[in-house]
C-alpha positions in Angstrom: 0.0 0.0 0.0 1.3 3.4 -0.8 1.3 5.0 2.7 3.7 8.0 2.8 4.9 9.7 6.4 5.2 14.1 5.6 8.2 15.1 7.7 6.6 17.5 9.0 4.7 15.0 11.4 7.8 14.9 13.6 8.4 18.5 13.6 8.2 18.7 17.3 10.3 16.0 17.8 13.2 18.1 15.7 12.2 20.9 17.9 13.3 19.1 20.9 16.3 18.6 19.3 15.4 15.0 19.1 15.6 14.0 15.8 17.4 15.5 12.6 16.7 14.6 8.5 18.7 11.2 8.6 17.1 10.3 12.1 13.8 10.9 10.1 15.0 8.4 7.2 16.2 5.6 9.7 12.5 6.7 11.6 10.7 5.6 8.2 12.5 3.2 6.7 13.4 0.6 10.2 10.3 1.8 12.6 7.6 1.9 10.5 9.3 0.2 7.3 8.6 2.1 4.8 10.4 2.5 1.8 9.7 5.7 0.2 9.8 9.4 2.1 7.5 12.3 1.7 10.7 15.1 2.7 10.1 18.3 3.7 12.9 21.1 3.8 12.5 22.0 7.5 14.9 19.5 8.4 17.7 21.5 6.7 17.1 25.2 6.4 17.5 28.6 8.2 14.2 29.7 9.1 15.1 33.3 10.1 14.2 34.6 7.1 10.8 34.7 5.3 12.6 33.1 2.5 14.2 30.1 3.7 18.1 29.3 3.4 18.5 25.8 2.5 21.5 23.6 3.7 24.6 23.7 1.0 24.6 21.3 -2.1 27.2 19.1 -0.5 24.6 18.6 2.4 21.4 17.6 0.0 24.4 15.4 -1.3 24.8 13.4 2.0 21.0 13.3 2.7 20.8 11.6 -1.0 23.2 9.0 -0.5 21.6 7.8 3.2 18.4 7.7 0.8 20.7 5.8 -1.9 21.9 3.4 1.1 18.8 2.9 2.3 17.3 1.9 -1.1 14.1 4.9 -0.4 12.4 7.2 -2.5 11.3 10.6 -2.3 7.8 10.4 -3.3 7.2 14.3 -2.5 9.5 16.8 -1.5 7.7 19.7 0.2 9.3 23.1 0.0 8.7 25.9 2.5 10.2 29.0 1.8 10.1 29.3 -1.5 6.6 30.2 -2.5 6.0 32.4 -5.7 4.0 35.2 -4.8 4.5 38.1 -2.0 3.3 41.5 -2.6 7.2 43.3 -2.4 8.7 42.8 -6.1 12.0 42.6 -4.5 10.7 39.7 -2.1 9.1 38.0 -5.0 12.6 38.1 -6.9 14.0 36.2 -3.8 11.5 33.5 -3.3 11.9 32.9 -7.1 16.2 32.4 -6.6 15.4 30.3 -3.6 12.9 28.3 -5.2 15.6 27.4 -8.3 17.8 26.6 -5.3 15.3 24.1 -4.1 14.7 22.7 -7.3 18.1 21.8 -7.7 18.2 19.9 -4.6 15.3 18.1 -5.3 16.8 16.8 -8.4 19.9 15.8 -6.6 17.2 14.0 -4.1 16.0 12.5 -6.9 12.3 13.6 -5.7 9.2 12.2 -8.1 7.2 15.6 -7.0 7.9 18.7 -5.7 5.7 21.1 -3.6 5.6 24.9 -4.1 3.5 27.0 -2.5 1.4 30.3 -4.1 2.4 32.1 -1.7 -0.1 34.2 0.7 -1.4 34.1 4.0 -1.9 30.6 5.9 -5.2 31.7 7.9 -7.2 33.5 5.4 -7.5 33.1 1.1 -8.9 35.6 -1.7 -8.8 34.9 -4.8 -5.3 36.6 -7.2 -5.0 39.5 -8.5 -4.5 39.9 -12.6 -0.9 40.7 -11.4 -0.8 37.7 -9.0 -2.4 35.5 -11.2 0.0 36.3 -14.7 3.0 36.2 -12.4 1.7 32.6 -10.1 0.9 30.5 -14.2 4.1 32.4 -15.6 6.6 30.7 -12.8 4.7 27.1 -12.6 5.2 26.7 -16.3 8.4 27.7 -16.2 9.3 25.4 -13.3 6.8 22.8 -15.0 8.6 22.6 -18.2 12.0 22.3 -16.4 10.5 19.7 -14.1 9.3 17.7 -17.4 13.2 17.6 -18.7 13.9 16.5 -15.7 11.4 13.9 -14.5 9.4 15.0 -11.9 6.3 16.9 -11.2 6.3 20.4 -9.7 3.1 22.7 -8.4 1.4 23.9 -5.2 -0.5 22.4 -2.2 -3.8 23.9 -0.8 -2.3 25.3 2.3 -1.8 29.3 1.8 -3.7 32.3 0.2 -5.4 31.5 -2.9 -4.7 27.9 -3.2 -7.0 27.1 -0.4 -10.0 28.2 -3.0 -10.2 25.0 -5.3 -11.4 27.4 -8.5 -8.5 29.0 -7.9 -6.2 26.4 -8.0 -8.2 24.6 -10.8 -8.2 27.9 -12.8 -4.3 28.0 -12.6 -3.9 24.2 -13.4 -6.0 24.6 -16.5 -3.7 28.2 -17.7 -0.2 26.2 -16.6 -1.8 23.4 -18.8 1.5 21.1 -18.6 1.9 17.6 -17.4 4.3 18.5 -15.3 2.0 20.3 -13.1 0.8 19.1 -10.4 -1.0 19.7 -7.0 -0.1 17.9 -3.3 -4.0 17.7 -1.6 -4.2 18.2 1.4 -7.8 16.4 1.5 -10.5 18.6 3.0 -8.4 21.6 3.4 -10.3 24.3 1.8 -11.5 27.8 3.0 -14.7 27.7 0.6 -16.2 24.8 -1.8 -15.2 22.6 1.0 -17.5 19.7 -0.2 -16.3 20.0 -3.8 -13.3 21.1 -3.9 -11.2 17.7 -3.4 -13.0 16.3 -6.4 -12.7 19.6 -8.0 -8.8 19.2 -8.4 -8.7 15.5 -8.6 -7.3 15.7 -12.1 -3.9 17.5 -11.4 -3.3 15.8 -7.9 -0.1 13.6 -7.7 0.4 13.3 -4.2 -2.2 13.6 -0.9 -1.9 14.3 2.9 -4.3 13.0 5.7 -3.8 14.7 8.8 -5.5 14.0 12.4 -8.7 15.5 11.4 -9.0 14.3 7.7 -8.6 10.4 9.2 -11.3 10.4 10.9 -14.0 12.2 8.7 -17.2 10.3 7.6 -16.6 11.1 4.2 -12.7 9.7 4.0 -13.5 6.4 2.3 -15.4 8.1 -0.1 -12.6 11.0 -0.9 -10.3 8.2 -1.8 -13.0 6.3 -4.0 -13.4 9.7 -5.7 -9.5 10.0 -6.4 -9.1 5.8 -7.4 -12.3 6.3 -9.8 -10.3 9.4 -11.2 -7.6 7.0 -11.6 -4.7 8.3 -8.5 -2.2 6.1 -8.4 0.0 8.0 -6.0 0.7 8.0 -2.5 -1.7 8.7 0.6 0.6 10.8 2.9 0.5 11.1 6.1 1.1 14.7 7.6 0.7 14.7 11.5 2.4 17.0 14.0 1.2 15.6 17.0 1.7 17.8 20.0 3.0 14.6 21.7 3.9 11.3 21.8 4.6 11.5 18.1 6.0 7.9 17.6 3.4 6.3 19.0 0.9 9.0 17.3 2.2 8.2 13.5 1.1 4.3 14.3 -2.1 5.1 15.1 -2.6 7.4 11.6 -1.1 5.1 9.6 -3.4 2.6 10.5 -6.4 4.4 10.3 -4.9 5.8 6.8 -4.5 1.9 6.0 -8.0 1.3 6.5 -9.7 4.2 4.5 -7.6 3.2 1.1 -8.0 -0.4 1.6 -11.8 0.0 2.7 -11.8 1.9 -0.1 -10.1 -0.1 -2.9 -12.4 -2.9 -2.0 -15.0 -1.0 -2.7 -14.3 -0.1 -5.8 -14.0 -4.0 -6.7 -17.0 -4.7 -6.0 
């Protein structure tokens, strides 16, 4: 089954100074044994910044050679930091160097998609601007086409500003218009269409994350039905920070994660 663990589920663990990127890897690959990673750049960058410095190349090149030894993929790499729009030109020219700076490292990570945000706020969404909008299609098709010559697929999640409104984010999918776009769903996370919108960007979705309150929703079975019908063949992510206990936390997801796909795929047999 393709069950993914987000990094960011042991986020409080790093805080603690518990655990760094490789302890995450050994974490996935010997606890829970798993063999593919869904790697997000908190691990390895400088946060002080609103854009994010990320760890040198010969760093990436260490974390891609415990992935190498330990035979794992990196089904998603999620990028913080980097997102395309802020309203400061001189910002905006930033995020974009530091988003080609993350791109590079996920192709020496050897990552099968790549999450970049729109940019925006985390607690609220409106829909773009002309400006915003022009600028947000210009830069995914520009990172979409490298992405394609490359192998990989690049494109937001629904998690800040306009990409929590599914038109939105289906409206820029359909402008980008390049197979090498596509979204990480964060299923159920929307600030308006909330009923709608999962199945509203089912067609550009290459990678999902459940979190605490997504895995237990009436209405999980049938979001994955929806995606399988739609013909998803990706991974189901888990994405849990839990505010404790976080080992133990992640078995109990991952169960319950287990049990919506599998209920699910039987389902669809039928």
């Amino acid at each position: 089954m393709n069950i993914s663990i987000g990094g960011y589920s042991f986020y409080n663990t790093f805080l603690e100074g518990k655990m760094d990127v490789f302890g995450y890897l050994e974490t996935v690959k010997y606890r829970y044994r798993m063999d593919a990673v869904d790697l997000w750049n908190g691990f390895f960058i400088d946060r002080s910044d609103i854009v994010y410095k990320l760890a040198d190349k010969s760093y990436i090149r260490k974390i891609r050679e415990a992935l190498d030894e330990k035979e794992m993929r990196v089904v998603n790499f999620a990028v913080d930091g980097a997102h395309l729009w802020d309203p400061d030109p001189d910002v905006r020219q930033r995020l974009y160097e530091n988003a080609l700076v993350h791109l590079d490292a996920a192709e020496i990570l050897g990552a099968e998609t790549v999450r970049i945000d729109t940019g925006g706020s985390y607690q609220e969404s409106e829909s773009m601007s002309d400006e915003q909008y022009e600028y947000t299609v210009k830069r995914y098709r520009e990172y979409a086409e490298r992405a394609a010559d490359r192998g990989y697929t690049v494109g937001p999640e629904n998690h800040m500003g306009a990409s929590l409104l599914p038109r939105e984010m289906k409206r820029i999918a359909e402008e980008v218009h390049h197979p090498a776009f596509g979204f990480l769903l964060h299923l159920g996370r929307w600030k308006a269409d909330e009923s709608e919108g999962d199945e509203m960007v089912a067609p550009w979705t290459v990678h999902t994350h459940f979190d605490a309150k997504t895995a237990v929703l009436p209405e999980a079975e049938e979001k994955v039905r929806s995606l399988l019908a739609g013909g998803y063949k990706g991974y189901w992510g888990v994405e849990y920070n839990a505010p404790g206990n976080q080992y133990i936390e992640m078995e109990w997801i991952i169960g319950a994660v287990k049990r919506i796909v599998s209920s699910a795929s039987q389902a669809r047999k039928k």
